[in-house]
N, C-alpha and C positions, 0 to 999 in steps of 0.2 A: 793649457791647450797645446795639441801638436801640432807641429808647422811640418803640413804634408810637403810644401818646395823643398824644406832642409831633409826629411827624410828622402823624396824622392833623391836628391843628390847624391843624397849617401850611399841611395841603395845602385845608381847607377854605377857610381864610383866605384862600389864593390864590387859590381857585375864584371864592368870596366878588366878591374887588376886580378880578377879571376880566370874572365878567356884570355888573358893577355898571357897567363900564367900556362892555357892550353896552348899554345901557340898560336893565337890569333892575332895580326896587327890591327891595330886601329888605323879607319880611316876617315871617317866623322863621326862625332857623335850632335844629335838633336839637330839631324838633317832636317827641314822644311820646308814645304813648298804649298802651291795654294790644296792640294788637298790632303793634309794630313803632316807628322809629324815621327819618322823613325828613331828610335831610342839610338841606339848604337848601331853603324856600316864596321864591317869589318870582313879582313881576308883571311880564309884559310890559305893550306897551299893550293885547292883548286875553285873556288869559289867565293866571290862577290855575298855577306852573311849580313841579313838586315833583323838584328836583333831588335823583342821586344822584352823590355823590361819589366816586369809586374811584381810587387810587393804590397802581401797582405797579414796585417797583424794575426788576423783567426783565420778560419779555415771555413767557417760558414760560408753558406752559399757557392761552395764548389772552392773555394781556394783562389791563386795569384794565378794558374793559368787558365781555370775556368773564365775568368773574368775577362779574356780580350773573344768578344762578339765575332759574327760574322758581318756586322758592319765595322769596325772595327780592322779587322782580317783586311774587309776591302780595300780601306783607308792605303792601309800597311803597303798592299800589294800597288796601288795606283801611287804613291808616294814612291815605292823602289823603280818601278817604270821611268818615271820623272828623273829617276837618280840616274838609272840606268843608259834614257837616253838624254841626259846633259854630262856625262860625264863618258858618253862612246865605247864602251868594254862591252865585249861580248862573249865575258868570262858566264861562266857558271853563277846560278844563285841559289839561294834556300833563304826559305824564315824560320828563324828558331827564336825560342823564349826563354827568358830566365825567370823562371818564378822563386820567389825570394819568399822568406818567413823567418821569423823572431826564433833566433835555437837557442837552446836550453840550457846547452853548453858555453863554455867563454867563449866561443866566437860569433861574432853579433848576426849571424844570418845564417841560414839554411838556404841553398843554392842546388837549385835543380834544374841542370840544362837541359831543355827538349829541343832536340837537332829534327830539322824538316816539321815544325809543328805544324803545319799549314799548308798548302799550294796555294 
């Protein structure tokens, strides 16, 4: 059987040392509050980046970024307000995804960053 918590890990951890790699710093990750849960906060050089993570083995049913809803979306966006005002910046923001999948090659993921997926 597979232990969706160790892959989920995995696959943030990848996400993680991949934007780290674009220049992104990290600033939390698996922010929570009472409505909802952000994968990864992180800063470009001009904006506050409230990544969502998604990884899916097949591609049925639309894929890893088909799969965050627009309740979902909502969650995302009232959880980044929360972030927003408990932590006072009135930097810049966006949500972007990383949808993840199993590559075929030796490197264990497929990494597709969609910058601004959402308002």
């Amino acid at each position: 059987m597979v232990n969706t918590l160790k892959i989920g890990e995995e696959t943030e951890a990848a996400a993680l040392q991949f934007l780290l790699r674009q220049g992104l710093s990290l600033i939390t990750r698996n922010y929570r509050c009472q409505y909802g849960e952000i994968d990864l906060i992180m800063q470009d050089i001009t904006s506050v980046v409230f990544i969502e993570v998604r990884y899916r083995r097949h591609a049925e049913f639309g894929g890893s970024a088909n799969s965050i809803t627009t309740q979902k979306q909502k969650k995302i966006r009232n959880t980044a307000l929360h972030f927003l005002q408990h932590h006072r910046t009135d930097a810049a923001s966006r949500f972007d995804v990383i949808a993840m999948s199993p590559s075929e090659t030796k490197i264990p993921y497929t990494i597709d960053w969609i910058q601004n997926a959402f308002m």
